[in-house]
C-alpha positions as CSV (number, residue, x, y, z in Angstrom):
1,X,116.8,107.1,117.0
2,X,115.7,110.5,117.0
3,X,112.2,112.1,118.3
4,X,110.0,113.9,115.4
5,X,107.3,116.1,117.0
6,X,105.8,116.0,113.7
7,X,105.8,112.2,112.6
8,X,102.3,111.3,112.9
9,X,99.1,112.5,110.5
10,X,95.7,113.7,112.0
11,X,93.1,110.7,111.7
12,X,89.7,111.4,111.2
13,X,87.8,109.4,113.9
14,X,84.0,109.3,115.3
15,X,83.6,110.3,118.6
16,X,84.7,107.4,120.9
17,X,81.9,105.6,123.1
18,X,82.5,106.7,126.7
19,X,84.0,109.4,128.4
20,X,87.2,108.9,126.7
21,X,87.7,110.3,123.1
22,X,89.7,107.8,120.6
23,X,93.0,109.5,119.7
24,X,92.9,111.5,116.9
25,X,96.9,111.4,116.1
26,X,100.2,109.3,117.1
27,X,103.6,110.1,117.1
28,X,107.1,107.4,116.1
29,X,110.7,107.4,116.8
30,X,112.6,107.0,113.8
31,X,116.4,106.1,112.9
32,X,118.3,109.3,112.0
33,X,119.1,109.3,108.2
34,X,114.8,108.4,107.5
35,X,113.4,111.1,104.9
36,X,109.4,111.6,105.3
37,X,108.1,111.6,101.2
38,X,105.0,113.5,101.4
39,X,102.8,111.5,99.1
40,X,99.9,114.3,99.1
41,X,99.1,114.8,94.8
42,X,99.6,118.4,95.2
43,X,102.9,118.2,97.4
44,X,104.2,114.8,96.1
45,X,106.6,116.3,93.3
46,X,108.4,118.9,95.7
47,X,109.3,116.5,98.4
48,X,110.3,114.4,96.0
49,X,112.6,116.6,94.4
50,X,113.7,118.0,97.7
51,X,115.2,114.0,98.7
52,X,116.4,113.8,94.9
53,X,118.8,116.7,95.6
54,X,119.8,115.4,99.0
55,X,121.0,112.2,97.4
56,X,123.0,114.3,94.9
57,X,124.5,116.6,96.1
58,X,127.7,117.4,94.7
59,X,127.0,115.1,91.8
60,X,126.3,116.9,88.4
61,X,127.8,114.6,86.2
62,X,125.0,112.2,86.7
63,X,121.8,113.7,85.1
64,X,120.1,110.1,84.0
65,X,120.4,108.2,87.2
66,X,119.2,111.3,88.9
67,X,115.9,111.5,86.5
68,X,115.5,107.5,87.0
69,X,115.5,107.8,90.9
70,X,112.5,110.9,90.4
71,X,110.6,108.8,88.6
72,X,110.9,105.5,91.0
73,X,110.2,107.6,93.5
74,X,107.3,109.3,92.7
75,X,105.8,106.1,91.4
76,X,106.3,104.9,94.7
77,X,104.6,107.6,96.2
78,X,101.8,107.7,93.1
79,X,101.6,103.8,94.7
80,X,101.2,104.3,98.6
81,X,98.9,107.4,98.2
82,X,96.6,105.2,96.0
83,X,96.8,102.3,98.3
84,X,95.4,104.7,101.4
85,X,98.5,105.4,102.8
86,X,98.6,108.2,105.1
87,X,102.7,108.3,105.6
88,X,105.6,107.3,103.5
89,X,109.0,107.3,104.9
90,X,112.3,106.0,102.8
91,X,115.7,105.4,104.6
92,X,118.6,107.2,103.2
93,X,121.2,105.4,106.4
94,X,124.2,105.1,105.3
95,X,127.0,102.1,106.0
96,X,130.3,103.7,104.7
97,X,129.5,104.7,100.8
98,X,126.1,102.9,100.7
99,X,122.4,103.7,101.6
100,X,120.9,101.1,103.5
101,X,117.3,100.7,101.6
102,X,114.1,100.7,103.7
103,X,110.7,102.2,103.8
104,X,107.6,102.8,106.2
105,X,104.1,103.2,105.0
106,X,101.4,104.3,107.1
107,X,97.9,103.4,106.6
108,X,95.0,104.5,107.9
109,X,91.9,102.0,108.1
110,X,88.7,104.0,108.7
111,X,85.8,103.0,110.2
112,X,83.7,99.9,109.4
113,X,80.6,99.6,111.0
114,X,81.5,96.3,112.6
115,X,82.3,97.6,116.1
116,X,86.1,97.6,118.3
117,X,88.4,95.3,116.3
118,X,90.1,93.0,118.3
119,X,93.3,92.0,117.8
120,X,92.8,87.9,118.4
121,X,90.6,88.3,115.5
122,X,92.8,89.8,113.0
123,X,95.5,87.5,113.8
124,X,93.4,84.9,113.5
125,X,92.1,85.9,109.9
126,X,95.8,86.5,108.7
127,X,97.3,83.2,109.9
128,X,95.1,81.4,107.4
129,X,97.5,82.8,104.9
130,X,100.9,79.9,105.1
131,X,103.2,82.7,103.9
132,X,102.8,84.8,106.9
133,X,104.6,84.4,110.4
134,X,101.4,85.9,112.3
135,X,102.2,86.7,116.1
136,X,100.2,88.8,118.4
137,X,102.6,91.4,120.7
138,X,102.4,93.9,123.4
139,X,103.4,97.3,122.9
140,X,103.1,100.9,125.2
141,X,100.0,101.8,122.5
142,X,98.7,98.4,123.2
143,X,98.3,94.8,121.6
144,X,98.8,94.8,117.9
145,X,99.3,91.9,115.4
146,X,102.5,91.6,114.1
147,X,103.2,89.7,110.9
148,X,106.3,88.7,109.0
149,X,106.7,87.6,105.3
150,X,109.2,87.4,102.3
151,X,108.4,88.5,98.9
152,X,110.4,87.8,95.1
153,X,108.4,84.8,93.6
154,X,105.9,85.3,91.2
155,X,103.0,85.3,93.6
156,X,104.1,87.5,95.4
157,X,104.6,91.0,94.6
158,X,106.6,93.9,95.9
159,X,104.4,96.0,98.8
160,X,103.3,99.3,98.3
161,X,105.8,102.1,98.8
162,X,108.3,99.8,97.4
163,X,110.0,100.1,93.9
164,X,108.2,97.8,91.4
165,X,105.0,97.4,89.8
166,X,102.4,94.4,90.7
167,X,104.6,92.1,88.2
168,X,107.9,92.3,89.3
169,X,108.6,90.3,92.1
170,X,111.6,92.5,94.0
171,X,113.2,89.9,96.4
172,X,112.2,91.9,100.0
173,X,111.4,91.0,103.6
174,X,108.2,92.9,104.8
175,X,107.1,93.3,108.4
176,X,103.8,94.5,109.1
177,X,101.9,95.9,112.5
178,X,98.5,96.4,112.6
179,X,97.2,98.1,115.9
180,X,93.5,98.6,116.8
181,X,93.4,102.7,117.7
182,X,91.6,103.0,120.7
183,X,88.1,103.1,121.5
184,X,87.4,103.4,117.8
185,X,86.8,101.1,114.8
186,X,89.6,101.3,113.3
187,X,93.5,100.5,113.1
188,X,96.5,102.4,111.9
189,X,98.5,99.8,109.8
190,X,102.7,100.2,109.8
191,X,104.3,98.4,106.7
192,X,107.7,98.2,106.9
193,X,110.1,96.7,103.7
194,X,114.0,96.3,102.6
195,X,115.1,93.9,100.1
196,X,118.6,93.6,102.7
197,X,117.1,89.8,102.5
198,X,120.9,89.2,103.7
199,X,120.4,91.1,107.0
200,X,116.5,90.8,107.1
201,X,116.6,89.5,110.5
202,X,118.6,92.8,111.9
203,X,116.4,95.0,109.7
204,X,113.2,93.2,111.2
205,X,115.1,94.6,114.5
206,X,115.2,97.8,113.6
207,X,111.8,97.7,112.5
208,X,110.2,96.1,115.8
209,X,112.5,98.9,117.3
210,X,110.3,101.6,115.4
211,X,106.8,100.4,116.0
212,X,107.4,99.6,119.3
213,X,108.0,103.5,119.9
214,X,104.6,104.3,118.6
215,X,102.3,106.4,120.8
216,X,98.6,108.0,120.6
217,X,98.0,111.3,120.6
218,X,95.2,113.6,121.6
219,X,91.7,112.3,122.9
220,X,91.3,111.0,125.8
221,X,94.4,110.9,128.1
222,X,94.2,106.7,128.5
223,X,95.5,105.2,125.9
224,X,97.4,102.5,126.8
């Protein structure tokens, strides 16, 4: 895993009840070999390009499957930008010759009016849902609701940030984690997807391994 000083986006929070201020950041450990795609309109076709080049490097003979992977990937990033994603990040591991496919979105839920969230609630609202594997899990940031599920049927659809539009039903193993930020009404949502359906459970690993590294950032100092 490697520390990034600068994975984490500012969120735009009201001032906490209290004398502690919410956070108003957070910061993740991710694997080495994890490229951040930043999904910003402006900015989205340079990072973009920037990954594109990475992946083929020393490749010329190979203009067509270098266009198609531009365009996948800026639909994916058209997609998790217009779903409120704050963060996209795409795994370019490799085992031996091959990539090992993953991706992280991170979303930002503002504010709703209806005071803290808490996370018995949520978990409560999701498991309602058959399809979901709804757990509730103690992290250093603090509780958050963990849920598991598995997408490739017809009803249900690829998640955003991954490749696919709303009616192709990619075969993929999506875990998500949404944790209540701090003295505020709101919650930073972590989506995490491969279709390695083979290896889902390691992947889910890796994954638990990631948002379990989360911390908050700026505020108040407690935000455990």
């Amino acid at each position: 895993m490697r520390s990034a000083d600068d994975i984490g986006a500012t969120m735009t929070l009201p001032e906490g009840s209290g004398n502690i201020a919410p956070p108003t950041d957070y910061r993740l450990l991710l694997p080495e070999g994890w490229f951040r795609v930043d999904i910003d309109p402006e900015r989205r076709e340079r990072s973009v390009d920037v990954l594109v080049n990475r992946q083929f490097e020393g490749v010329d003979n190979a203009p067509h499957l270098k266009r198609q992977l531009r365009e996948s990937l800026l639909a994916q990033a058209a997609a998790a930008f217009r779903d409120g994603g704050i963060e996209l990040y795409l795994s370019l591991q490799k085992a031996a010759a091959f990539t090992i496919p993953a991706s992280l979105l991170v979303t930002f839920m503002p504010p709703t009016g209806g005071g803290q969230l808490h996370v018995q609630d949520i978990a409560t609202r999701l498991s309602s849902d058959p399809e979901l594997e709804v757990s509730v899990v103690e992290l250093s940031s603090g509780h958050a609701v963990r849920t598991r599920r598995s997408t490739g049927q017809p009803d249900r659809p690829a998640p955003p940030g991954m490749p696919g539009g709303p009616d192709e039903t990619l075969p993929s193993v999506t875990l998500d984690y949404q944790l209540p930020v701090p003295r505020a009404d709101a919650c930073l949502l972590l989506t995490f997807s491969t279709p390695l359906v083979q290896i889902a459970d390691a992947m889910v690993e890796l994954f638990d391994a990631v948002a379990a590294s989360l911390v908050w950032v700026g505020g108040g100092t407690d935000h455990g």
